[in-house]
N, C-alpha and C positions, 0 to 999 in steps of 0.2 A: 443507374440506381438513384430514388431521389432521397437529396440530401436530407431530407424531410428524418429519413430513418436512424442520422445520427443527434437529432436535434436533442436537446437536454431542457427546451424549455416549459417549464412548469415542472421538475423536479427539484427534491432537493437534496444535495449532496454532501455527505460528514466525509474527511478525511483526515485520520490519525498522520501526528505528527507532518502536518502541512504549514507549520509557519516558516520553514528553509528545508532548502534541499531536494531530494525527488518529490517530496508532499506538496512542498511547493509548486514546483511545475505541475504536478498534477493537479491540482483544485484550483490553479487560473484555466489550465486546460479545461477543466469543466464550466469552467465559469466562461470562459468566452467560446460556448457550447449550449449557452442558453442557460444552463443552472443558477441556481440559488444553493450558494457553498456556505458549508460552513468549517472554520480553520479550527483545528485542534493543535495542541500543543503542551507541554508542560511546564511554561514560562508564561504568566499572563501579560506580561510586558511587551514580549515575542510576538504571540499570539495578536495582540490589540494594534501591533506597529505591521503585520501583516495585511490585516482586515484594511486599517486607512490606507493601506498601498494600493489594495483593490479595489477596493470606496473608489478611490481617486483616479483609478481606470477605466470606472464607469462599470466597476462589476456589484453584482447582489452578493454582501458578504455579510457574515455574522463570525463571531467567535466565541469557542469555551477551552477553559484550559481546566485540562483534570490528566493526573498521571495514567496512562494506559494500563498500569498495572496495579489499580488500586480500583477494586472491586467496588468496593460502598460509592467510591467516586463517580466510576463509569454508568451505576445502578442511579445514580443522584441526576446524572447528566441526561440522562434517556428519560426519566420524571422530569426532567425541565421543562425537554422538550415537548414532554405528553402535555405539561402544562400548558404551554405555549400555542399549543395546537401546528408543532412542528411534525412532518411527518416524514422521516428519515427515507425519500427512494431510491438512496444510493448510498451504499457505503466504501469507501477506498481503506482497509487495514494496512495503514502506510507505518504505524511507527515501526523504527528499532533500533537496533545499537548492535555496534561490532566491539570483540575481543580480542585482542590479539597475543596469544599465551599458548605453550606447549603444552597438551594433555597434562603429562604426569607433573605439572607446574600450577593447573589449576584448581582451586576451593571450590568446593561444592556449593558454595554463597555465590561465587562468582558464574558457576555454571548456570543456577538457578536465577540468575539476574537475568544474563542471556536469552534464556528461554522462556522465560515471563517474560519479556518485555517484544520479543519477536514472535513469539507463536501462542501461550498461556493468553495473552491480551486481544488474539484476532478470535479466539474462541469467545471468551466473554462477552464483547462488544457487537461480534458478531449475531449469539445470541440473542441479547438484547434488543440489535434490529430485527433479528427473525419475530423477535414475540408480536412485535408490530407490523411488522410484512406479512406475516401467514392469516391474519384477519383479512388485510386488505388486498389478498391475491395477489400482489406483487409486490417487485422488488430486485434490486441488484445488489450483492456484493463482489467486491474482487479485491484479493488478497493479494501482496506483494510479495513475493519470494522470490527467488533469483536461481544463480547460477549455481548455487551447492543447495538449489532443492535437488541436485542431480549430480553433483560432484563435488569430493572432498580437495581441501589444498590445505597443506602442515597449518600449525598455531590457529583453525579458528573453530575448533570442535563443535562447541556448543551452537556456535551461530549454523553450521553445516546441518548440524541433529533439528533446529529449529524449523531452517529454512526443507528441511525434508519435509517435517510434520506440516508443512503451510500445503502441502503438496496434497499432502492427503486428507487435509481439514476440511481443506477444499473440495476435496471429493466427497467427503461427509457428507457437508452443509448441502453437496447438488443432490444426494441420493435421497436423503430426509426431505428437501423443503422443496424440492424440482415439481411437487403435486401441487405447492400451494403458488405457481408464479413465481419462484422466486430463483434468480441466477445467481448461481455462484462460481465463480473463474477466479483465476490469480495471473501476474503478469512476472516474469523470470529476469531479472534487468542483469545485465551483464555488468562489465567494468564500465561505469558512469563516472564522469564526474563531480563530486561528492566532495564535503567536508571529511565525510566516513572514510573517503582511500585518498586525501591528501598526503598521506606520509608513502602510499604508494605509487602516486603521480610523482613523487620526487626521489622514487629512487631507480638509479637506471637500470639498474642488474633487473629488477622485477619488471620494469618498463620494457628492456630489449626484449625480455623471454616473454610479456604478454604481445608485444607487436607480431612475435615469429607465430603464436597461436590464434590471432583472432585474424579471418580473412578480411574486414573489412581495415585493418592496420590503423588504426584510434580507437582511442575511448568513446566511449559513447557520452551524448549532453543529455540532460532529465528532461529536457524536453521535448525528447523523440521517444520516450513514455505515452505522450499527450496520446496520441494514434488510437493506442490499442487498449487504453484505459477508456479512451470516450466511447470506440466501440464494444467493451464491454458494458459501461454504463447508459446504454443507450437501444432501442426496441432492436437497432442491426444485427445483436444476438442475441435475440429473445427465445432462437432453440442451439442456444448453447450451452453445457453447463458441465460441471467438473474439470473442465481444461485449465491448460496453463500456456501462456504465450509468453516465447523469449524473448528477447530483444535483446538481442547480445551479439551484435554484428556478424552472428556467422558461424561464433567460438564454439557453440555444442556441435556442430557442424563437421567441425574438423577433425582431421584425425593425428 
């Protein structure tokens, strides 16, 4: 197959919440893939000490920091870049945030945080690159969602109900805009290593009982994301759309 098919060069690529973390690994993955990235974040500080990191590796990088869940913002961000004669041909809905709280323990502010900020935000922003892919016949997004788009575990409700919706947002976004060029997939990342499950890297009782469940017996690192984000963002699944690919060593797998 030639490599030609996963090349990324002469696009450009937005990914939410890429100044650490999975975002991160994912939008150098794009970038040393040929793209032209640009880092999202909601720290500008964050955001601008990412960019010179990539700068300085010899990648094409730009930055904007605007909160994923602030509508007027994200609406502001996408007129930037109309301005600019940026033209968004890849989107990665990377940001979110975990909760860790027992149902009948949790505020309804708190739920609603959750789910804005993991699933309410791949919708708006997604949109917003739709309004400018469906003129130009093409386009990729791919949404992040994971292992509780598919399975629930105690205390993380709202992130579980979120990452469900990514599952089928995603399906939305294929059934609607699949006429105008445009892909939409999502990527399902298992137990990663993450700032997000530090407190669960360190604790054994959770660690012995994930090693007896996942067949490849480790966590997974964010940069074995890179894979199946590039081939989604890239012409190698140009007839693929509404799927979701796990990466989670094996764990949906098992019984």
């Amino acid at each position: 197959m030639s490599q030609a098919l996963f090349d990324l060069s002469g696009r450009t690529a937005l990914v939410t919440g890429s100044s650490r973390g999975l975002g991160r690994a994912i939008v150098e993955g794009l970038a040393k893939a040929g793209a032209r990235t640009i880092v999202n974040g909601v720290d500008p500080a964050r955001v601008e000490t990412a960019v010179a990191e990539m700068r300085a590796a010899g990648h094409a990088a730009d930055g904007v920091a605007f909160d994923v869940t602030d509508e007027p913002a994200v609406v502001d961000a996408f007129a930037g870049f109309d301005a600019a004669g940026t033209a968004i041909d890849i989107l990665i809905n990377n940001a979110g945030i975990q909760l860790r709280k027992p149902l009948v323990e949790l505020s309804s502010a708190e739920w609603r945080k959750v789910v804005e900020t993991n699933l309410t935000s791949a919708f708006i922003i997604g949109r917003e690159a739709a309004k400018r892919m469906i003129p130009r016949k093409r386009g990729k997004i791919v949404n992040i969602g994971s292992l509780a788009s598919e399975l629930a575990r105690p205390t993380i409700a709202p992130y579980t109900a979120a990452k469900g919706g990514i599952k089928n947002l995603t399906r939305s976004m294929a059934v609607e805009w699949a006429a105008s060029g445009i892909q939409a997939n999502a990527i399902g990342p298992g137990y990663m290593l993450t700032d997000m499950n530090e407190a669960l890297v360190k604790n054994p009782d959770f660690n012995n009982w994930l090693m007896s469940r996942i067949p490849s017996k480790r966590w997974g690192r964010p940069d074995e994301l890179v894979g199946a984000a590039v081939f989604l963002a890239s012409s190698a699944s140009d007839y693929v759309n509404g799927q979701i690919i796990y990466v989670d060593g094996g764990m949906l797998a098992a019984m």
